[in-house]
C-alpha positions in Angstrom: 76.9 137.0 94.8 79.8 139.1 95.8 83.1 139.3 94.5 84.9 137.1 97.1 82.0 134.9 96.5 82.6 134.3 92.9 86.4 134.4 93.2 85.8 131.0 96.0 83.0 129.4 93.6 85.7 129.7 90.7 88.4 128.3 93.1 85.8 125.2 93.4 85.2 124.4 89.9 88.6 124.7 89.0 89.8 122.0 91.7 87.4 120.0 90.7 88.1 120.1 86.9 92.0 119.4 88.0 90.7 116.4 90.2 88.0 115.1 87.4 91.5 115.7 84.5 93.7 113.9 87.4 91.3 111.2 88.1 91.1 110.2 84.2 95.0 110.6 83.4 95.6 108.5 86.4 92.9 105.4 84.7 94.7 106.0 81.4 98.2 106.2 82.1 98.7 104.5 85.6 100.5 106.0 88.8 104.4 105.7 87.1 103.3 107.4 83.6 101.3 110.1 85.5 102.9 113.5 85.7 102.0 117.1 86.8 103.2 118.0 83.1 100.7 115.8 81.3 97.7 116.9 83.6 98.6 120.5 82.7 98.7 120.1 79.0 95.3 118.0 79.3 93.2 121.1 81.0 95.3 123.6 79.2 96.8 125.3 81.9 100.7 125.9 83.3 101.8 123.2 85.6 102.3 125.8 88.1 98.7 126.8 88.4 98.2 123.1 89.5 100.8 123.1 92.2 98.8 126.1 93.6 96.4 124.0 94.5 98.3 120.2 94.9 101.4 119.5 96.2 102.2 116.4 93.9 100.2 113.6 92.5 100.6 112.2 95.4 98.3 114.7 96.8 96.1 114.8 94.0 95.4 111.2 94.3 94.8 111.0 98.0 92.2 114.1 97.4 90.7 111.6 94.8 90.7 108.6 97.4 88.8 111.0 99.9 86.1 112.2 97.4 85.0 108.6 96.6 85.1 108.1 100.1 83.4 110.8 101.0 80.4 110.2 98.4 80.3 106.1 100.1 80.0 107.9 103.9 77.2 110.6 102.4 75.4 106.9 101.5 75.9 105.3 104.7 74.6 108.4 106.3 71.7 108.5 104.4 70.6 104.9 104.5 71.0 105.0 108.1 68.9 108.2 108.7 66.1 106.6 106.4 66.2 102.8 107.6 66.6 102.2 111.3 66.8 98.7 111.0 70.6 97.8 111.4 70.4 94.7 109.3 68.7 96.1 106.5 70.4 99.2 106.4 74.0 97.0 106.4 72.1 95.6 103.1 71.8 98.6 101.4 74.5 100.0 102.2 76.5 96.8 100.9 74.5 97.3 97.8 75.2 100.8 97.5 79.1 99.9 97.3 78.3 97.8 94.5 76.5 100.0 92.5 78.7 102.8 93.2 81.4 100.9 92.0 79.9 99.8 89.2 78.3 103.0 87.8 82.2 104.8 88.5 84.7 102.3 86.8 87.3 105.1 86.3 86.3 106.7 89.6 86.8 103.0 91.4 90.0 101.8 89.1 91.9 105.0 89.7 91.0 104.8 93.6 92.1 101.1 94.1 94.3 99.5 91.3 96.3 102.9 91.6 99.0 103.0 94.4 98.4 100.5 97.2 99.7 103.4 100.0 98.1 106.1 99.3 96.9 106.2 103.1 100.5 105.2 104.0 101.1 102.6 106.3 98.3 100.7 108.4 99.6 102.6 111.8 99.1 105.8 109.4 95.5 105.0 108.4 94.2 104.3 111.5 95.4 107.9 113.2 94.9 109.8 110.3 91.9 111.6 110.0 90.5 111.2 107.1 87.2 110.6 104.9 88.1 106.8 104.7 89.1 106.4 107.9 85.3 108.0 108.9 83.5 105.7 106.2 85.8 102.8 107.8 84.4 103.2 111.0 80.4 104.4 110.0 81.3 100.2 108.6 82.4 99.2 111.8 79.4 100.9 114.4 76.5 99.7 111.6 78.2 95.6 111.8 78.7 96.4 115.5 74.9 97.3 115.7 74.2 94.4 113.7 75.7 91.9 116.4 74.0 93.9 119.2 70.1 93.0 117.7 71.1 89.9 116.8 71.2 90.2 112.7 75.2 88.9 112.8 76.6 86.6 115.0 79.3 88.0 117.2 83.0 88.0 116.3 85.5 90.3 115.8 84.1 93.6 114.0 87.4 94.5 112.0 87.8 91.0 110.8 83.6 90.8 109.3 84.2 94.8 108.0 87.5 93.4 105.8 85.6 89.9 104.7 82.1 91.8 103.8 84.8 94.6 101.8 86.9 92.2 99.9 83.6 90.2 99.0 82.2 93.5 97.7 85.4 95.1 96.2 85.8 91.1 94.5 82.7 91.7 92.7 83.2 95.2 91.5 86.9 94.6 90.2 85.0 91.3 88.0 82.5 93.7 87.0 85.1 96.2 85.4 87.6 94.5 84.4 86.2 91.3 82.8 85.7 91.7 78.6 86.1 88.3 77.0 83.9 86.2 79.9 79.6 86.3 79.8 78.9 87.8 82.9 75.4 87.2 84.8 73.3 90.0 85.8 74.8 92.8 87.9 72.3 93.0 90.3 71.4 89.3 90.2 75.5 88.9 91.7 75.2 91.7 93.8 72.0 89.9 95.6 73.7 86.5 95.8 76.6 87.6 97.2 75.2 90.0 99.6 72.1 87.7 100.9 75.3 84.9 101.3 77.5 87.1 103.2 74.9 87.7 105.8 73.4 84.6 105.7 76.7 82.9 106.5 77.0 85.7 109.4 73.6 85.0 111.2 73.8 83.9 114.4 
């Protein structure tokens, strides 16, 4: 490895130890605590080597959004590739939220329950391009594919994508955030819900 080489690879792992020091200051302290300041101190470096690489939290969260994003779209890419059957791939991939979720608490928390515009507006989402707005519509083609073979019943795609998200986001934000309730099984929920989701959907 060259030179240049090395200098890029270091320029990697140091953004990503910033984003990993971000992503847990963020969980910890919440969007109105966090500042550039306390991030510095917490990897031990000026807050002027972080603004070399993000313009403001702001920034830093969004890049946070889009890496959780973009490990949910390296999912539904994969599931699809291996399972050609649209209804069974739209259960796994609803699973694979779940568990995702589930097995990133911090990653999930910081990404939802941080700043409710990170994407900006609705009109900004939607012409933005950006990792969610990719894993948004890999959601929409698989439910759209879904209606075509006859797995879901036929309505409007955007409607099913938001019910079938807040069941699954529902379940997560229990998951993590309940302490003082017995919950059932993880996986047991995650089953139930899904196979009642798409149950209710069938034509």
């Amino acid at each position: 490895m060259g030179l240049k080489e090395r200098r890029i690879q270091h320029k990697e792992q140091f953004r990503a130890e910033i984003l990993a020091a971000a992503r847990e200051l963020f969980s910890q302290e919440g969007y109105s605590q966090f500042s550039m300041r306390k991030l510095a101190a917490r990897i031990e470096h000026s807050p002027t080597t972080i603004y070399l690489y993000f313009r403001d939290k702001d920034d830093l969260l969004f890049y946070i959004c889009e890496d959780l994003y973009a490990s949910f779209l390296k999912a539904i890419v994969e599931i699809r590739q291996a399972e050609p059957d649209p209804g069974k791939a739209l259960r796994l991939v609803l699973h694979q939220y779940i568990l995702f979720g589930v097995s990133h608490p911090e990653h999930y928390k910081t990404v939802f329950f941080t700043s409710p515009v990170v994407y900006g507006s609705p009109d900004s989402f939607m012409t933005r391009d950006t990792v969610a707005l990719r894993s948004y519509r890999a959601i929409l083609e698989l439910i759209n594919d879904c209606m075509r073979c006859g797995v879901l019943k036929k309505c409007d795609d955007a409607m099913l994508a938001m019910v079938f998200w807040s069941a699954m986001h529902g379940l997560v934000a229990s998951i993590i955030f309940t302490r003082d309730f017995p919950m059932p099984d993880t996986a047991l929920m995650a089953e139930t819900l899904i196979d009642g989701l798409l149950r209710g959907h069938a034509p």
